[in-house]
C-alpha positions in Angstrom: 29.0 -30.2 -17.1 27.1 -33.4 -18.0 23.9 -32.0 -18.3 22.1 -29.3 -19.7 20.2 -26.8 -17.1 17.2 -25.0 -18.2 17.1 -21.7 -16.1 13.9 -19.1 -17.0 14.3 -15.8 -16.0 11.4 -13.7 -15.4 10.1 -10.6 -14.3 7.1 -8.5 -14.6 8.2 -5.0 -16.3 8.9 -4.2 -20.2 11.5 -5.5 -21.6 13.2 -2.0 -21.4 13.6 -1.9 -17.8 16.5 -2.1 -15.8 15.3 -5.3 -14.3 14.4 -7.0 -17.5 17.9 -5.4 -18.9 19.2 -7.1 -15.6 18.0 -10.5 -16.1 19.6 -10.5 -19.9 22.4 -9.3 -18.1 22.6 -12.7 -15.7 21.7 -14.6 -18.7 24.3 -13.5 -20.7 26.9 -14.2 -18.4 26.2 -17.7 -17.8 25.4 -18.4 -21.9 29.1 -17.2 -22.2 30.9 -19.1 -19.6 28.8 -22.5 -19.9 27.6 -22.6 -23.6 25.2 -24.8 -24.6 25.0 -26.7 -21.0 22.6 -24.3 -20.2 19.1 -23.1 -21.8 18.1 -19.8 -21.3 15.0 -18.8 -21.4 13.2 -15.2 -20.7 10.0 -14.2 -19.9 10.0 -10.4 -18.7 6.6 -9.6 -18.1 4.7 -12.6 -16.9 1.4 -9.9 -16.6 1.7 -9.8 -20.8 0.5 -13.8 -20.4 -2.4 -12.9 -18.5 -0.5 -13.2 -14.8 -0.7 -10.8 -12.1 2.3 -9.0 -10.7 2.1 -11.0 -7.1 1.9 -14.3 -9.5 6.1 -14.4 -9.7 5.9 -15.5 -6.6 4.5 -19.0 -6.5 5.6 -19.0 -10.2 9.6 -19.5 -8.7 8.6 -21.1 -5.3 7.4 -24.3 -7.4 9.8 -23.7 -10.3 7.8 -22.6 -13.0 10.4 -19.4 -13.0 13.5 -20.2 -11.7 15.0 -16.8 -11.1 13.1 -13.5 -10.7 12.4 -10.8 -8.5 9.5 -8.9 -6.6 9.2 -6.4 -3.9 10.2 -7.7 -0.9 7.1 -6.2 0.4 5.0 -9.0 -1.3 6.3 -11.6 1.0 5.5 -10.5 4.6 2.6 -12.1 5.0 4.4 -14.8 5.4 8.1 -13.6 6.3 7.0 -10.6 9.4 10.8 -9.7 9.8 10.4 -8.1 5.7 7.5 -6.0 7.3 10.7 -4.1 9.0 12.2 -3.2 5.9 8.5 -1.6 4.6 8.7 1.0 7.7 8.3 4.7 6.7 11.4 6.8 7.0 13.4 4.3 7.9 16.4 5.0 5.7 17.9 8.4 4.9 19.6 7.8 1.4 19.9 5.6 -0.8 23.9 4.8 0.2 22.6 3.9 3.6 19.9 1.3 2.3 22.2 -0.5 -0.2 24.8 -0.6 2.5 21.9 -2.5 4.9 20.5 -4.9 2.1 24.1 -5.8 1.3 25.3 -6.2 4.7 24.1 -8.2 7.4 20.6 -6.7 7.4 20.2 -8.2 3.7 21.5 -11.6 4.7 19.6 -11.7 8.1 16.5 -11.1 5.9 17.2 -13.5 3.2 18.0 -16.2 5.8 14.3 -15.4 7.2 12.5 -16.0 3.6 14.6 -19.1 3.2 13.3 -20.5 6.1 9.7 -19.9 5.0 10.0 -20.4 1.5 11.1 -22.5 -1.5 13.8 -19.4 -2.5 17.4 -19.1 -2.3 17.8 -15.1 -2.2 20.7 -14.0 -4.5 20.6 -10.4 -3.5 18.0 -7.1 -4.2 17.7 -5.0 -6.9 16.3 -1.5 -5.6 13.2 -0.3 -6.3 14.5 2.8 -4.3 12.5 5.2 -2.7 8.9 5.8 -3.3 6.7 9.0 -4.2 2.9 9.8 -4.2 1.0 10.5 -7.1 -2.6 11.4 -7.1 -5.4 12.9 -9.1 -7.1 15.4 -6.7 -4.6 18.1 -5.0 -1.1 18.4 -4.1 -0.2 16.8 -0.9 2.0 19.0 1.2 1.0 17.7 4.4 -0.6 14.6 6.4 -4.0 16.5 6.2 -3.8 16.6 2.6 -4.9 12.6 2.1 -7.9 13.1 3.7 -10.4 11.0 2.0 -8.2 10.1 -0.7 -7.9 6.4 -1.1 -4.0 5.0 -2.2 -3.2 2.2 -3.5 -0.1 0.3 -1.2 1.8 -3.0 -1.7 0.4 -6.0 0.3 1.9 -4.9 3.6 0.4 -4.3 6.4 2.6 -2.0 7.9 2.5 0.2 4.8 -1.2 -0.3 4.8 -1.0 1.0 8.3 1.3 3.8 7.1 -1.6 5.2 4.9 -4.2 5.5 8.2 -1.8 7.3 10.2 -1.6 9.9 7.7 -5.1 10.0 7.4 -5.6 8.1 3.6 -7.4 5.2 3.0 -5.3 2.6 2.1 -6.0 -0.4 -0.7 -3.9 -3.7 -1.1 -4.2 -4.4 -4.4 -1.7 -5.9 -6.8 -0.2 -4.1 -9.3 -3.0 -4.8 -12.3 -5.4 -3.8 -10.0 -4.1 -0.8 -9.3 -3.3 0.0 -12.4 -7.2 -0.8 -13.2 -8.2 1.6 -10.5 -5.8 4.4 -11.7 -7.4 4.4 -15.2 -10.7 4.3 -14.6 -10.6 6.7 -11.7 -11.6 4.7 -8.5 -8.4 5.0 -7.0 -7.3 8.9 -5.9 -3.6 8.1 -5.3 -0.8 5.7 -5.6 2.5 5.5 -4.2 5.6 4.2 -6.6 9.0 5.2 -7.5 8.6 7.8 -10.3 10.2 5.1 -12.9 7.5 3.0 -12.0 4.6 5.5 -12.3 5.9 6.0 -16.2 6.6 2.8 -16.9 3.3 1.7 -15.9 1.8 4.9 -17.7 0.0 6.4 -14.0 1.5 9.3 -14.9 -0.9 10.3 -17.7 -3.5 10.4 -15.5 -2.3 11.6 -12.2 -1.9 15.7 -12.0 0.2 15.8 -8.4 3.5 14.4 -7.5 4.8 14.5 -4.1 8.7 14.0 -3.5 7.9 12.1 -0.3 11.1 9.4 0.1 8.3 7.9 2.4 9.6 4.0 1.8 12.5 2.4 0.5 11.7 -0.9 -1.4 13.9 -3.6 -2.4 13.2 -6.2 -4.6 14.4 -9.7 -4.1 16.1 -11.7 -6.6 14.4 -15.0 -5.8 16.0 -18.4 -7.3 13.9 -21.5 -6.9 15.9 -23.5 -4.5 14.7 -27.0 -5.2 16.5 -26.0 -9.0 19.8 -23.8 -7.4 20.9 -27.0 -4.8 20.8 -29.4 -7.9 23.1 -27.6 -9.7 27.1 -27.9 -9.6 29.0 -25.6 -7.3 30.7 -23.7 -10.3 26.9 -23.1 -11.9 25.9 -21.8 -8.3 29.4 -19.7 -8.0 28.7 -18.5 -11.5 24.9 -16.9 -11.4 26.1 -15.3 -7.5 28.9 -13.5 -9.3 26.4 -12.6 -12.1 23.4 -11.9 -10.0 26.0 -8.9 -8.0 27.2 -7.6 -11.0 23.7 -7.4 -12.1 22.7 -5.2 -9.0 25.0 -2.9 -9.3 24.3 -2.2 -12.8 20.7 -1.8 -12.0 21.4 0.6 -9.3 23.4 2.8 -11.1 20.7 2.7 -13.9 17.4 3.4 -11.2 19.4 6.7 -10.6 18.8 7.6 -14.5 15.1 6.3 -14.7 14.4 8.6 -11.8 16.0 11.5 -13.5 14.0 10.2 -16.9 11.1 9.3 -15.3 10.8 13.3 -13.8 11.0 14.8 -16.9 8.5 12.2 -18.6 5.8 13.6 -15.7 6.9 17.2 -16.4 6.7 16.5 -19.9 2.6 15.9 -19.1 2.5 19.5 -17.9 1.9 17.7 -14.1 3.2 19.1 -11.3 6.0 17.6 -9.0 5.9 18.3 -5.3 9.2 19.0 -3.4 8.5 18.8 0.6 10.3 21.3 2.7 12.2 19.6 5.8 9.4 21.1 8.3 6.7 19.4 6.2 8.9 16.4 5.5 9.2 16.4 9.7 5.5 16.3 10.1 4.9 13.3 8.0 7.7 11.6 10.1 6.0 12.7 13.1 2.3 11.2 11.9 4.0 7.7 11.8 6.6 7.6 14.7 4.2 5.3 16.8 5.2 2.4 13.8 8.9 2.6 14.7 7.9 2.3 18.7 5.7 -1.1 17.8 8.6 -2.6 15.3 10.9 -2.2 18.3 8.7 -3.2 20.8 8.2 -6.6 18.1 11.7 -7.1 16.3 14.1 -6.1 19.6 16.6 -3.3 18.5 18.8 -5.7 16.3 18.0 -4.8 12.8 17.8 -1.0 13.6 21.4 -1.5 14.9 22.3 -3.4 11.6 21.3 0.2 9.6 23.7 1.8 12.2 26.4 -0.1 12.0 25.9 -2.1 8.8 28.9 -5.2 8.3 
């Protein structure tokens, strides 16, 4: 290559992370095959510079960042189909949701944000299934959130989630939430458990329900203004490294979650397991949401979790 191409990877976790440990991953790769024609540069948590968590976002549309990653759940305010992926219950394991994001659910869904946005999607880490935490009581039931205000991703239909199980929901980015959780005006937040310790909720919530209520993704978002000016073997090169990248990080969320248990143990809080009858009666609470998404999306994308390609 003629020139030398400047890529900055960024994220907004602790260096420590299995994203951030992802992104050195992707960068390593291409320092090795291309050498000095390209710059790497790394800034993992964009919120140590003053940023909030949603910030990534226009950070890579307008190529400040020019690869990163965020919930998908961030963008469905202005890509609806991602609101599908945010409904409750909707997977069973986590086999079944990698198979869908890596099959022709995935690529339908990146091919939706491309339309919308500045991004070329180069896959989805997992952010894996999430779990409640909360300062007030153990939640065993829908009845058990009443009153209690939860923090949930900016997402309507997870917002919506939250009322039908009789919370009251907050969108509020992650340093807001965070804010809340410390000084006590939130009751309750939902996360995976690596996230609740790596963001330190843990410390101050008592109760930890093993819900599985969503399964989040997060997109690995290249700015694509920066990925079509680039020669075909530099575009090959960060597609093969961006896939060996997520399956690295996948095996590793499986240990964090494991890790990330004990750390809340380790507190002396208590972790919640629901039966399968109480399990049912959350999944009851928020049936009428899969009724509306087919009534809105047709019956394609549940058929792609089906029968994923």
């Amino acid at each position: 290559m003629n020139t030398t191409y400047q890529i900055r990877l960024g994220g907004y976790g602790p260096a420590n992370t299995s994203f951030s440990q992802s992104l050195k991953m992707i960068g390593d790769r291409l320092e090795n095959q291309f050498g000095k024609d390209v710059d790497i540069k790394y800034i993992y948590n964009i919120m140590d510079l003053g940023f909030k968590g949603e910030d990534i976002l226009w950070l890579t549309e307008h190529g400040f960042l020019t690869v990163s990653y965020q919930s998908s759940s961030y963008l469905t305010d202005r890509v609806p189909e991602l609101g599908f992926v945010d409904l409750p219950f909707l997977f069973k394991d986590n086999a079944q949701a990698r198979r869908a994001m890596d099959g022709d659910l995935g690529k339908y869904l990146s091919r939706k944000t491309e339309e919308r946005i500045n991004y070329k999607i180069l896959g989805y880490f997992e952010n894996g299934f999430r779990q409640i935490s909360n300062k007030i009581r153990p939640i065993h039931t829908p009845e058990d959130f009443d009153g209690m205000s939860i923090r949930v991703l900016p997402s309507d239909v997870q917002a919506r989630t939250f009322q039908l199980l009789g919370a009251s929901p907050k969108r509020l980015d992650l340093t807001e939430a965070i804010a809340g959780v410390i000084d006590g005006s939130l009751d309750a937040q939902e996360n995976p458990f690596a996230n609740t310790v790596t963001y330190g909720v843990h410390k101050h919530h008592k109760y930890h329900t093993v819900s599985n209520h969503f399964y989040i993704s997060r997109s690995i978002m290249c700015n694509r203004t920066a990925y079509y000016t680039w020669p075909e073997e530099l575009k090959y090169a960060i597609n093969e490294a961006v896939q060996e990248a997520v399956l690295w990080q996948r095996n590793q969320a499986e240990q964090e979650v494991i890790e990330a248990r004990k750390a809340i143990e380790d507190e002396g809080h208590e972790i919640i397991e629901l039966t399968p009858e109480q399990q049912n009666l959350f999944s009851l609470e928020v049936q009428p949401q899969h009724d509306d998404a087919r009534e809105t999306f047709g019956s394609m994308m549940f058929d792609l979790i089906e029968n994923p390609n």
